[in-house]
N, C-alpha and C positions, 0 to 999 in steps of 0.2 A: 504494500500500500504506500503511494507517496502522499503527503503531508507537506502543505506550508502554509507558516503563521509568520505574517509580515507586516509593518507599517509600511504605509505607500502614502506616494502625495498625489492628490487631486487636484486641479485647476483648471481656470477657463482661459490662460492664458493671458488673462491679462490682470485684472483686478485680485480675484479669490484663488486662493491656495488652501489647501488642511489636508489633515491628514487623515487616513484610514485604517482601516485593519483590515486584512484581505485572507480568510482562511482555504486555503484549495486541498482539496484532497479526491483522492481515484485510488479503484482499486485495479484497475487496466482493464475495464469494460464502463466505467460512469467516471465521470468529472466533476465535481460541486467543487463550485465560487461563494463564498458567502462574503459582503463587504458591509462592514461595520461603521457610522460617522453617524456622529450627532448631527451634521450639515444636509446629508441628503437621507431620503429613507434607507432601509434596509434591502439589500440584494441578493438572492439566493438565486444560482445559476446554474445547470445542468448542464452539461454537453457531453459528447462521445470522449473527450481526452481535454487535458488540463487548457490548451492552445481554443479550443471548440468553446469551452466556457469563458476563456478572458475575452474572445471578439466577442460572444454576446452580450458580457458584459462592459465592454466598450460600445458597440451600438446603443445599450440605454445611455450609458453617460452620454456619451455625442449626441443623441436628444436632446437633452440637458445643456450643451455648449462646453462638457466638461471632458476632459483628460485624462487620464491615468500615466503616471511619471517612471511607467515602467520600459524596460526593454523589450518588451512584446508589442509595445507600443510604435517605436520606432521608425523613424521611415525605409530605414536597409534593412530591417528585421524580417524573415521569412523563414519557417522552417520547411526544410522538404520533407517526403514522405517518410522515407528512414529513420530520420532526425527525431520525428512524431513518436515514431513506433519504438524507438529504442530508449525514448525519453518519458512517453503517456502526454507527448505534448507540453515538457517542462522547456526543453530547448529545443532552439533556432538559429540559424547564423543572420550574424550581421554582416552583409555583404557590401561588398564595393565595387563598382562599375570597373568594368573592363579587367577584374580578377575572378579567377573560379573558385567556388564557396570551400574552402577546407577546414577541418574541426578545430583548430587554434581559433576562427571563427566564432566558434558556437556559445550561444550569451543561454545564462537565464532568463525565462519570460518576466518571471518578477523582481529583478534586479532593480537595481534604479536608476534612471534614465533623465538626461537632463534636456528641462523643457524646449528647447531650441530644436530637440530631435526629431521630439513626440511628434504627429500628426493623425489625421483621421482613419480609417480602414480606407478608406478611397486611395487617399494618396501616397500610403502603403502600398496597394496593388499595382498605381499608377508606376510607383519605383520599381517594384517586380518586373514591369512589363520592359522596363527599359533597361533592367540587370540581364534581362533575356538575351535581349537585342543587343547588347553591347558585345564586343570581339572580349573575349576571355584570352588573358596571356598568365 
């Protein structure tokens, strides 16, 4: 079973910042997110693997206009299928244009992550699309 119990910072990027308590835990078939703050409600999160519950629990925040200040968060962040399956979805690389992904790479998803990185799922995928396309040396 993997287990994490973390404080994490939330923000909207511009004015509001606080902090949370972010509990994840799987036993390599289910994933629960639970996020804890006085600031917004309570969050209970299901998904297939650890990576499955943090984007759904990014999609509500980004309703909200709000952030998570983690390394899952990231714009280079992207685990591949391996990476999932050898991790339950704890880790991903952070990848860099025009290099191929190697495990010196490979971040925690709930690391933490400084806000200048962060952005949304969109523009996450948007960087994926162009890590693709990029010439790998």
């Amino acid at each position: 079973m993997t287990t994490v119990d973390k404080q994490v910072t939330i923000s909207d990027k511009a004015e509001l910042t606080f902090e949370a308590r972010l509990i994840a835990s799987g036993d390599g078939y289910i994933a629960n997110i639970e996020l804890l703050s006085e600031e917004i409600n309570f969050y209970k999160i299901e998904g297939y693997d650890l990576l499955d519950s943090f984007t759904k629990l990014r999609q509500l925040l980004e309703e909200k206009q709000l952030f998570i200040l983690c390394q899952g968060a990231a714009k280079n962040v992207h685990a591949s299928g391996m990476a999932r399956d050898m991790s339950f979805g704890l880790k991903a690389y952070s990848l860099e244009l025009n290099k191929k992904a190697s495990l010196d790479q490979l971040v925690e998803i709930f690391d933490p992550a400084p806000i200048e990185i962060v952005c949304s799922i969109e523009e996450q995928r948007a960087f994926l699309e162009k890590w693709i396309a990029s010439p790998k040396y």
